[in-house]
MISETOR-779534 format. One record per residue: x, y, z of N, C-alpha, C, O in turn. Coordinates in steps of 0.05 Angstrom, whole numbers, padded with zeros to 5 digits, always signed. Layout:
BEGIN
XYZXYZXYZXYZ ...
***
This chain:
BEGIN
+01123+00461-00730+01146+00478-00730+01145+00495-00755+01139+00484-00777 +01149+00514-00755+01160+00540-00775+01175+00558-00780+01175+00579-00767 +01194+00551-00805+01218+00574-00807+01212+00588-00837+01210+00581-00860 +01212+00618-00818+01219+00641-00840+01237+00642-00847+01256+00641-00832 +01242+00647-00887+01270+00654-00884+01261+00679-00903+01241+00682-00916 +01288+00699-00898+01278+00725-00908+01302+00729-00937+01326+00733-00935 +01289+00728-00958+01315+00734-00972+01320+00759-00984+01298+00763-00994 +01339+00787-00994+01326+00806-01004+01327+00800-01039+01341+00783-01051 +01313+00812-01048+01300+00806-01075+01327+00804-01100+01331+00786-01117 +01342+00828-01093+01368+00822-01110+01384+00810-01107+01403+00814-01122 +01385+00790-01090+01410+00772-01081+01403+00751-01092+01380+00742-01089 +01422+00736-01110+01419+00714-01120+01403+00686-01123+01392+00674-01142 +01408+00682-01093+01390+00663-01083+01362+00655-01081+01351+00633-01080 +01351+00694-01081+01327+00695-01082+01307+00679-01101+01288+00665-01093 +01317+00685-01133+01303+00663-01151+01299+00628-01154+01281+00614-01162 +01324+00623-01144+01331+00596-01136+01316+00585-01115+01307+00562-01116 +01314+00602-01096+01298+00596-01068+01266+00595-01067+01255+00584-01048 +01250+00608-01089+01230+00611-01097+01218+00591-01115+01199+00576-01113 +01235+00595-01131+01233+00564-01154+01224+00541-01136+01203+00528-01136 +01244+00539-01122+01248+00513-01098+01222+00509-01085+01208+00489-01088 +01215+00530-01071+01194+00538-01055+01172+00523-01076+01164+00501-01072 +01165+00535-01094+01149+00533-01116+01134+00502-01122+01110+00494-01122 +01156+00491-01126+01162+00463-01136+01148+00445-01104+01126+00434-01103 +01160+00446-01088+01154+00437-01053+01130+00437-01061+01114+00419-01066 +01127+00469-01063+01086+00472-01061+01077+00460-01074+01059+00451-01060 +01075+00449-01094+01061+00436-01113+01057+00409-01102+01034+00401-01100 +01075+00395-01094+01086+00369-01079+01063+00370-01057+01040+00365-01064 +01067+00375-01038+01056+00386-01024+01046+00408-01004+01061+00416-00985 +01023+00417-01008+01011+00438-01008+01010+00442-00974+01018+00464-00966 +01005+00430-00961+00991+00432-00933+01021+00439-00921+01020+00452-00900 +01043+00433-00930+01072+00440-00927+01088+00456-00918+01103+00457-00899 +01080+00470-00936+01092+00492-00950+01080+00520-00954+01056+00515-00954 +01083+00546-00958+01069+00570-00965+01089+00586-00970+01111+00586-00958 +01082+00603-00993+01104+00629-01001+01075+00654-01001+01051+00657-01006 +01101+00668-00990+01078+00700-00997+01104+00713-00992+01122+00704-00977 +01105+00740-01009+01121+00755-01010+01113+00781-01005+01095+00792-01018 +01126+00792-00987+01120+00819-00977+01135+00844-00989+01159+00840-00992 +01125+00867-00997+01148+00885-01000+01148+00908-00983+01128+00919-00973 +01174+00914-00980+01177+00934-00963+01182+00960-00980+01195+00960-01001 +01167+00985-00966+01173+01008-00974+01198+01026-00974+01201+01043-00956 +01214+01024-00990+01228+01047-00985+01216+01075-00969+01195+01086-00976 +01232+01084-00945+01223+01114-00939+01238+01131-00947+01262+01136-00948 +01212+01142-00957+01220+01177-00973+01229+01205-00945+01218+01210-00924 +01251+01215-00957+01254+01238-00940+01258+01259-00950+01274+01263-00968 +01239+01279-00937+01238+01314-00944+01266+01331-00946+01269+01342-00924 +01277+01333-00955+01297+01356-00953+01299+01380-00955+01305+01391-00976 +01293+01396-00924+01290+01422-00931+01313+01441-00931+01327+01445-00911 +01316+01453-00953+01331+01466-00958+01333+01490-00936+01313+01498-00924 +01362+01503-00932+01361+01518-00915+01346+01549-00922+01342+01558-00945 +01341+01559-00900+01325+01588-00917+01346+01616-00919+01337+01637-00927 +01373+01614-00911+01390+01633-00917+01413+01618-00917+01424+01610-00897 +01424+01614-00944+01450+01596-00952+01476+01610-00945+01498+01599-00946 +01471+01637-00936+01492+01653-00929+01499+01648-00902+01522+01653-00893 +01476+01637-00884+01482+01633-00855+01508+01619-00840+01519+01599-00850 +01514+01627-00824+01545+01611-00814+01529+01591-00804+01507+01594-00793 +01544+01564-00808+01536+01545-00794+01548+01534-00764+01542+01515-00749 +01566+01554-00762+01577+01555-00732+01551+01562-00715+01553+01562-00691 +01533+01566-00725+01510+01569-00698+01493+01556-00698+01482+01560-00677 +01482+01539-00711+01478+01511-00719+01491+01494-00693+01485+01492-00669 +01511+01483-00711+01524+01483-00684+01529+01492-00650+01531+01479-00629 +01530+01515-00655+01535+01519-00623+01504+01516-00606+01503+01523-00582 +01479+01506-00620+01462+01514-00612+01464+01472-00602+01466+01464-00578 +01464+01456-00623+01482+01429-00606+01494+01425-00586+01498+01403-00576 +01502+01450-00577+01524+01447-00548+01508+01446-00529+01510+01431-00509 +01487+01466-00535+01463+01459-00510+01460+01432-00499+01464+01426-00475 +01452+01415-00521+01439+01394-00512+01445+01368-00496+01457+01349-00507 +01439+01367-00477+01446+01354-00459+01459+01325-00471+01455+01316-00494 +01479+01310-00445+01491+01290-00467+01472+01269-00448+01457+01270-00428 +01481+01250-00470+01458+01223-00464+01453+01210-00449+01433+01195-00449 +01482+01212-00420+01465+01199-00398+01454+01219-00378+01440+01210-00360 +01458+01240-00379+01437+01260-00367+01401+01255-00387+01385+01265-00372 +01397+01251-00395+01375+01243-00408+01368+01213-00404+01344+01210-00399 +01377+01199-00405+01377+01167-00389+01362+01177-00368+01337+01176-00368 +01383+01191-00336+01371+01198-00313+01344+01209-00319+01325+01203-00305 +01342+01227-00342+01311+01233-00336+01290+01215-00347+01266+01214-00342 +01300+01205-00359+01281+01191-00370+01274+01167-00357+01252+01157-00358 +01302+01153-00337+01284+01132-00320+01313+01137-00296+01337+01134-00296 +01290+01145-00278+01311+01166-00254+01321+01135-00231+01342+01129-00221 +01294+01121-00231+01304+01089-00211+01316+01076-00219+01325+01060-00203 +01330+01074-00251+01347+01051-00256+01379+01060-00248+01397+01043-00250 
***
C-alpha cells in the first residue's frame, strides 16, 4: 500500500512533516521515501494593447459573436 501526501511548502506543517518523514527513513529505509517535487510557476505575456485610445465597446461587441456554450457542446459531440 501507498499514500501520497502533498503538502505546499509554506504551510506549516510542511517542516514538521519532513522532519518526521526524515527520522521514519532512517528507522527504516525499505519504508519509507521522500522526494520533493517543485512546481513551476506559469509565466504570462501581457500584451499591451496597440491603440490605448481604442473603445473597448468593440472588444466587446465582437464577444457577442461567439456562440454560447451549449451550441458548442452540440458541435463538438453532436450524439450525446
Amino acid at each position: 500500500m501507498e499514500t501520497i501526501i502533498r503538502i505546499k511548502k509554506n504551510k506549516p506543517a510542511f517542516k514538521a512533516l519532513i522532519l518526521l518523514a526524515k527520522e521514519l527513513e532512517k528507522s527504516d529505509q525499505g519504508a519509507i521515501s521522500i522526494s520533493e517535487v517543485s512546481s513551476r510557476k506559469l509565466k504570462f505575456d501581457v500584451i499591451e494593447p496597440v491603440n490605448q485610445d481604442e473603445d473597448l465597446s468593440d472588444s466587446f461587441n465582437q464577444l457577442i459573436d461567439f456562440p454560447p456554450i451549449d451550441e458548442l457542446r452540440k458541435q463538438a459531440w453532436p450524439k450525446i
